[in-house]
KOLRO-313766 format. One record per residue (C-alpha): residue in three letters; z, x, y. Coordinates in steps of 0.5 Angstrom, whole numbers, padded with zeros to 4 digits, always signed. Example, Ala and Ser with C-alpha at 12.3 -4.5 7.8 and 13.67 -1.06 7.14 Angstrom:
BEGIN
Ala+0016+0025-0009Ser+0014+0027-0002
//
This chain:
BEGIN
Unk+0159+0102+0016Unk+0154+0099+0020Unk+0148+0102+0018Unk+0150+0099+0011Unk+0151+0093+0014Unk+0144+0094+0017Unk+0140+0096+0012Unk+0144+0089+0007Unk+0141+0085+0012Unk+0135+0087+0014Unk+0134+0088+0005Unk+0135+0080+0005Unk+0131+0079+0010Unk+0125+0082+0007Unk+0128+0078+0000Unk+0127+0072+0004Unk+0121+0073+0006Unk+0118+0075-0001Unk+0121+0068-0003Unk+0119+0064+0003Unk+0111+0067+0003Unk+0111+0067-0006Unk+0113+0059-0004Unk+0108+0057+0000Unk+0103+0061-0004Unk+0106+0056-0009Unk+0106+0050-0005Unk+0099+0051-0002Unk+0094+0053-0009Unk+0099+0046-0011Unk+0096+0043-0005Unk+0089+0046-0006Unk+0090+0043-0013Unk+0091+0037-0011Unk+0085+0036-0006Unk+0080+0039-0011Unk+0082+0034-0016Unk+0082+0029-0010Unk+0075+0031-0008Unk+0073+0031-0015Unk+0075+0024-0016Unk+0072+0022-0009Unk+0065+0025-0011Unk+0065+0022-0018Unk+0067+0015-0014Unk+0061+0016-0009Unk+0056+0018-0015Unk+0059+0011-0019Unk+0058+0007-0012Unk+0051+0010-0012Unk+0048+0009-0019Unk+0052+0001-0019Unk+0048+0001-0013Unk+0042+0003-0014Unk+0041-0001-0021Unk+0043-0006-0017Unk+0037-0005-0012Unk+0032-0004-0018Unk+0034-0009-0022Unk+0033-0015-0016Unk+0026-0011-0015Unk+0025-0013-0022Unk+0027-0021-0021Unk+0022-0020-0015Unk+0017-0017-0019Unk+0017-0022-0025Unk+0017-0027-0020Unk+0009-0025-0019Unk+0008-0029-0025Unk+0009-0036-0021Unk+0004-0033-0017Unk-0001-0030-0021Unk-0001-0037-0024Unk-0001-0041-0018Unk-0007-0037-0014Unk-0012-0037-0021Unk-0010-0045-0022Unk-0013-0046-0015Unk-0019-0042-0015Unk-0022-0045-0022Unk-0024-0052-0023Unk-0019-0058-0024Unk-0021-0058-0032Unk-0017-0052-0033Unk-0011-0051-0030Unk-0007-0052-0035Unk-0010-0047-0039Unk-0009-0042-0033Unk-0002-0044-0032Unk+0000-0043-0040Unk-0004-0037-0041Unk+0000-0034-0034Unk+0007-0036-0038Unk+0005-0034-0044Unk+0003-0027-0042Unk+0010-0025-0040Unk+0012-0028-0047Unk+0007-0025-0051Unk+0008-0017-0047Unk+0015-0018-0047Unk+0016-0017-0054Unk+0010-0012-0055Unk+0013-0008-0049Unk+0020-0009-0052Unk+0018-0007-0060Unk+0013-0001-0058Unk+0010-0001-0050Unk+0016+0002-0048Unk+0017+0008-0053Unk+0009+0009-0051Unk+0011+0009-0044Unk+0018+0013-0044Unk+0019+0016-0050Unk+0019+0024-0052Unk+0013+0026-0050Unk+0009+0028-0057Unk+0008+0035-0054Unk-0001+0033-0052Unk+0003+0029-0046Unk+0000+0023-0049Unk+0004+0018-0051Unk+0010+0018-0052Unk+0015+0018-0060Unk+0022+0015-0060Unk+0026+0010-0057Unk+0022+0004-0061Unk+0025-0003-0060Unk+0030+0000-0055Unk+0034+0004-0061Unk+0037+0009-0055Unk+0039+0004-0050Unk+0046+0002-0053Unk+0049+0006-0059Unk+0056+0005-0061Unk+0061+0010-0060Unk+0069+0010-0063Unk+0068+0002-0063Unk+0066+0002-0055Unk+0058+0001-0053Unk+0055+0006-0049Unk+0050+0005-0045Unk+0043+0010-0045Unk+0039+0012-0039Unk+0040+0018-0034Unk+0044+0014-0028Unk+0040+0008-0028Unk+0040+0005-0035Unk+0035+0005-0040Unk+0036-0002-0040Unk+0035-0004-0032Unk+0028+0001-0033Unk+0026-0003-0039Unk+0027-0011-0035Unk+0023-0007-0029Unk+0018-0004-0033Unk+0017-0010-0037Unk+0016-0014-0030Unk+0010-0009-0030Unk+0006-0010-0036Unk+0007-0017-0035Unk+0003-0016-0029Unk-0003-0012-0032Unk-0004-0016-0038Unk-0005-0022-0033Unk-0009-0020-0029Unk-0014-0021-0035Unk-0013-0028-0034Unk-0016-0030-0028Unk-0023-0026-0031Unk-0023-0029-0036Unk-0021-0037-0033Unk-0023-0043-0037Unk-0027-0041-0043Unk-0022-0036-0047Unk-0020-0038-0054Unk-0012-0038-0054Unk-0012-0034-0060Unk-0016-0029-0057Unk-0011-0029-0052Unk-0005-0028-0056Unk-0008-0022-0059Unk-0011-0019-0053Unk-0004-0020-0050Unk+0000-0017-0055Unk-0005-0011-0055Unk-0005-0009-0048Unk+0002-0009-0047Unk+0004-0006-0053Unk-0001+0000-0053Unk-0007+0000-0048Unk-0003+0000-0042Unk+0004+0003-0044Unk+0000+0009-0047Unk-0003+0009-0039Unk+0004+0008-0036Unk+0006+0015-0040Unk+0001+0019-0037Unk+0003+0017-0030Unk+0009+0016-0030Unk+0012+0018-0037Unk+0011+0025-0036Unk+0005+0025-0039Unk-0002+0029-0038Unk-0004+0026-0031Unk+0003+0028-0028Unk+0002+0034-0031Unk-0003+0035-0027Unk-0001+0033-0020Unk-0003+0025-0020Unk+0000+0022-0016Unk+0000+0014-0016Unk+0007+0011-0013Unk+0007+0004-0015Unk+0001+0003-0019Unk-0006+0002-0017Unk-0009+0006-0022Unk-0003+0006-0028Unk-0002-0002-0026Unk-0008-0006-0023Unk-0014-0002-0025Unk-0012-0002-0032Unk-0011-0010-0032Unk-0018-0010-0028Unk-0021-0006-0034Unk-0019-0011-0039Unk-0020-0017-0034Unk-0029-0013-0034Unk-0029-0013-0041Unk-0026-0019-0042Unk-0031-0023-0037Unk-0038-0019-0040Unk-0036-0021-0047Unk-0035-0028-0046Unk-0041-0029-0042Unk-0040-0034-0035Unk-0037-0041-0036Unk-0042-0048-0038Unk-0045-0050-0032Unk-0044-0043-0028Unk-0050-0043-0022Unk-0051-0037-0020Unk-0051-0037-0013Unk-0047-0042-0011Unk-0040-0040-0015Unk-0036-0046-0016Unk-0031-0049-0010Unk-0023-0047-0012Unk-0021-0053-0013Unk-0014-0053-0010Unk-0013-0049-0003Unk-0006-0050-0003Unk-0005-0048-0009Unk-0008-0041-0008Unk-0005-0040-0001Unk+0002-0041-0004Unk+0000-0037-0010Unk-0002-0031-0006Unk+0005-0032-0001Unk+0009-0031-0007Unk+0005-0025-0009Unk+0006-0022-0003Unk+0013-0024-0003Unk+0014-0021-0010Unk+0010-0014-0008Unk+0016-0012-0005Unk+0020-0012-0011Unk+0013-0008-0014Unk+0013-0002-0009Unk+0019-0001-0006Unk+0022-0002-0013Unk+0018+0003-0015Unk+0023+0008-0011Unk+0028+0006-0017Unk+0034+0008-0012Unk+0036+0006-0005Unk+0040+0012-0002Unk+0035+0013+0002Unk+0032+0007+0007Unk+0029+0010+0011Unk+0024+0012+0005Unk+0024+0006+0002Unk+0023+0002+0009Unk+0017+0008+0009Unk+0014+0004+0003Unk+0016-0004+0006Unk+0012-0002+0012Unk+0006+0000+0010Unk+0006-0006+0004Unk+0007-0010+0010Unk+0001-0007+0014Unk-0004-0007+0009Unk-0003-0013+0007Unk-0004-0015+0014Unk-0010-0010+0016Unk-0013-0013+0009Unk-0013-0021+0011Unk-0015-0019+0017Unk-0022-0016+0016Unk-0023-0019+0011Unk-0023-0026+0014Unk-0027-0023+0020Unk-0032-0020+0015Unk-0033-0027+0012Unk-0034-0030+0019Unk-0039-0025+0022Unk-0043-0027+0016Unk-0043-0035+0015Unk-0039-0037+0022Unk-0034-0040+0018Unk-0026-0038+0017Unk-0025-0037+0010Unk-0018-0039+0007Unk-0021-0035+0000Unk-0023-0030+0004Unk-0016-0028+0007Unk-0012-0030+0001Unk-0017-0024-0003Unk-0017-0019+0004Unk-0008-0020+0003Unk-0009-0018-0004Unk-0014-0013-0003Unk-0010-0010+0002Unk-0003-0010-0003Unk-0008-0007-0009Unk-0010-0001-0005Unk-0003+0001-0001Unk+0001+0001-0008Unk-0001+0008-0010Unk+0000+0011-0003Unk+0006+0007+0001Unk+0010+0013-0001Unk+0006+0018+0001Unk+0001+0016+0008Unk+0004+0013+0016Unk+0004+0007+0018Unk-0003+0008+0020Unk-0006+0009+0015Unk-0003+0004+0011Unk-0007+0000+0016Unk-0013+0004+0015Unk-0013+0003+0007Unk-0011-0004+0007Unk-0017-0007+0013Unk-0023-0002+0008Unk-0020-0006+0002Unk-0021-0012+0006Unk-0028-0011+0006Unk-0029-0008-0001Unk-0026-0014-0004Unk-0031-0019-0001Unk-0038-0013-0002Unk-0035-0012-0009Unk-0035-0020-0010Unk-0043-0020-0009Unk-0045-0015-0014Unk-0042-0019-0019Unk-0046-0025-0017Unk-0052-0021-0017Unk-0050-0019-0023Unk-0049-0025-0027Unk-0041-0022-0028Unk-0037-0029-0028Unk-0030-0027-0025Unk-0027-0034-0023Unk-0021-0031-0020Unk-0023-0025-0016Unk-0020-0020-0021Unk-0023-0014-0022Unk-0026-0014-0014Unk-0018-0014-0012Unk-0015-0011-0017Unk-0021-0005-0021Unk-0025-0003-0014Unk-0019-0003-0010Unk-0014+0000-0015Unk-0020+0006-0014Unk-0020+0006-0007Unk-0012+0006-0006Unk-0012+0012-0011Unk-0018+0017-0009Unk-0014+0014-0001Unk-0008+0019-0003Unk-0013+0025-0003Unk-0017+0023+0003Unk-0010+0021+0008Unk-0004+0022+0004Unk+0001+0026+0008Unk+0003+0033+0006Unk+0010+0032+0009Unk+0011+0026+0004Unk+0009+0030-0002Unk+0001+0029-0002Unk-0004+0034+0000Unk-0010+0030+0003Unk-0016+0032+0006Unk-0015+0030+0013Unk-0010+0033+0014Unk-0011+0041+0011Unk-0010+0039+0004Unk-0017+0042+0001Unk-0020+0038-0005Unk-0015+0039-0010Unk-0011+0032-0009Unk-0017+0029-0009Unk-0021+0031-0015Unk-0014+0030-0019Unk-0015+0023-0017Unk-0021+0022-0019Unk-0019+0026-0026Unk-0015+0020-0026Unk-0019+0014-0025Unk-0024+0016-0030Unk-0019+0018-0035Unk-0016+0011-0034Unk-0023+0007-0034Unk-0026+0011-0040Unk-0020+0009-0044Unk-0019+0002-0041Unk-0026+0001-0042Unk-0027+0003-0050Unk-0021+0000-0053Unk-0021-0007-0049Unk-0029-0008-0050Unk-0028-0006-0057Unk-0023-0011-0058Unk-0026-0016-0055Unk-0033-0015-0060Unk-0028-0016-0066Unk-0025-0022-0063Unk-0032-0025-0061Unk-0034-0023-0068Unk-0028-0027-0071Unk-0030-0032-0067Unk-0023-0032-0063Unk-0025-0030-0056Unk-0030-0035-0053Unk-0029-0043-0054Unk-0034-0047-0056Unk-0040-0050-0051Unk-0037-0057-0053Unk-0031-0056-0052Unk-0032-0053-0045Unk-0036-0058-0043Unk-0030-0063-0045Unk-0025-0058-0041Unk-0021-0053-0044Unk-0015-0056-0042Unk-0016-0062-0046Unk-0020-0059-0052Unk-0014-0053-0052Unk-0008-0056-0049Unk-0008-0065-0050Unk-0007-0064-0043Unk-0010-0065-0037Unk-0006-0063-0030Unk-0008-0069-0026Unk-0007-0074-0032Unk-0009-0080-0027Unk-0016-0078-0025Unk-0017-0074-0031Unk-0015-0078-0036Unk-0014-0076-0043Unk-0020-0078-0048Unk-0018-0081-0053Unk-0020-0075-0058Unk-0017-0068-0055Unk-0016-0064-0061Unk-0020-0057-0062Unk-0024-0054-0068Unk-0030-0056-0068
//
């Protein structure tokens, strides 16, 4: 009897064991459940922070870079002559207008469509027709994390300021139909087609190129038109070689360069297109700090080694230069050598300033000593001191010559394109007689003889026949 009684209690026991163990077995895959779907909703909250956050970051960098416009325009305003301020300032302004619509309309497709299988140009996404659809009556939004919409207000910035780069060059005796074209032009196809190579997946990247920011893809493509542009119109009336003509407003010039240095950091931090990571992105603050620095520093100590003079052009063009030169590299070399790159670009900007004099080539800006010789150094500089644990081979540091060579790949390809289409396009506006304004109305000023205006109307006061089309 006692052992059935046994045998009873040790059989519910068990049973309440199986029932307990089943229910916690239950009651754990319920919780594991529960935590998987919260972590899942926590990784999906943290992804959506991070993608808000990072459009936010690029499209703050965006505002900044836009914001080099009032800058360009300010430097180029103070470094001509007084008779052409007006000019400079509409032509800067309009650059943004004028590339803004031809980005939207083609520049953009060029640049960041599908490729057309030769790694070229690309095909699709003209007039931004993959940016919003509707879906169910709800729009949605194209773009892989960040929006194809935040990517185009940033790369708009961009070709706003390669196509007015040209204006500096070019200052002060340029047809304003001419400049209209050459405008719409470069920011719909010349330079698009550039930024497809580099950064669109093109056959630049494809080979290894490496241009972070843009010394090539940005400020040597404008330096090439602002070349063409410069020997197809011929020097401004009155241009004595030797003695180029004195900037005619400082002031102007130095607030002008601030505001570029200033909107740099929207240009090549920017270029990171994410903030996930400071320390990488205060990596490229850095370097964009130092080069400037370095540039403006050698830049005035060379000048003054050669006439004994603290040179205020000479310092704002070494700050500049030094900008240019960083804007390929800042990812990829050590404060160092963004110290480096910035001081060699301080002399080369001055150097290349006196062969254009000795050439006969009128620049008033600077453009292509900044923006061309030193877009080229900043390029080849990846391959010579970038960092192979940032991603660049350079030869200093056992890289061998392959970084190197496809840096030179890459700028010669970019020149010989550059170059061929905006000499070609300038030699149809000078013989349909848009590119160049008329000796008269040069003489007169092309403030007043293009605009009716004069930006300093009490000792510049308007004639009393200003209209053009003599």
């Amino acid at each position: 009897m006692k052992r059935k009684m046994f045998s009873r209690l040790v059989y519910r026991l068990l049973s309440i064991t199986v029932v307990a163990l089943v229910l916690a077995a239950l009651a754990s895959a319920t919780l594991a459940q529960e935590e998987t779907a919260e972590a899942v909703d926590l990784t999906a909250e943290v992804t959506t922070a991070q993608v808000s956050a990072d459009a936010t970051f690029v499209f703050i960098a965006s505002c900044f870079v836009f914001f080099m416009q009032a800058g360009f325009a300010f430097l180029e305003a103070g470094m001509i002559r007084q008779t052409g301020v007006v000019n400079s300032m509409i032509e800067n302004f309009m650059d943004a207008a004028f590339g803004g619509i031809a980005f939207f309309v083609i520049g953009f497709a060029l640049a960041f469509g599908a490729d057309n299988g030769s790694g070229l140009f690309g095909t699709s996404n003209f007039f931004l027709s993959e940016a919003l659809t509707f879906v169910d009556g709800a729009p949605v939004y194209g773009g892989d994390g960040l929006s194809i919409f935040i990517l185009f207000f940033f790369q708009f910035a961009f070709a706003a300021t390669a196509g007015t780069i040209a204006t500096g060059a070019m200052a002060e005796r340029t047809n304003f139909v001419g400049k209209i074209v050459y405008s719409f032009f470069v920011a719909a196809i010349t330079y698009p087609i550039v930024i497809h190579w580099i950064w669109g997946g093109g056959w630049l990247a494809q080979q290894g190129f490496l241009d972070f920011a843009g010394s090539t893809a940005v400020h040597l493509c404008g330096a090439m038109v602002a070349l063409a542009g410069a020997i197809m119109l011929g020097p401004r009336v009155g241009r004595v070689w030797g003695s180029p003509p004195k900037p005619h407003n400082l002031p102007y010039a130095a607030l002008g360069t601030m505001i570029l240095w200033l909107g740099w950091y929207g240009f090549n931090p920017g270029s990171a297109l994410a903030i996930n990571n400071n320390g990488f992105v205060g990596l490229v603050a850095a370097n964009t700090t130092l080069a400037a620095c370095a540039g403006a520093f050698v830049a005035i100590l060379f000048v003054f080694a050669r006439t004994g003079k603290w040179d205020l052009p000479a310092a704002l063009n070494g700050c500049l230069a030094g900008l240019v030169g960083i804007t390929a590299g800042c990812a990829f070399v050590v404060p160092w050598a963004s110290l480096v790159i910035g001081g060699i670009a301080g002399i080369l900007v001055i150097l290349t300033a006196d062969v254009f004099e000795s050439l006969k080539i009128d620049d008033p800006a600077g453009a292509f000593a900044v923006h061309g010789t030193c877009g080229i150094f900043g390029t080849l500089a990846i391959g010579i001191l970038g960092q192979p644990e940032l991603g660049a081979n350079g030869l200093l540091f056992g890289g061998g010559f392959d970084q190197l060579i496809t840096q030179v790949i890459g700028i010669v390809g970019v020149i010989v394109w550059m170059g061929i289409t905006s000499f070609a396009l300038f030699f149809i506006l000078k013989t349909l007689g848009v590119l160049r304004i008329s000796d008269h109305g040069a003489a007169m000023g092309i403030d007043v003889y293009e605009h009716g205006a004069s930006a300093y109307p009490d000792t510049l006061p308007l004639p009393t026949t200003t209209a053009a089309g003599d």
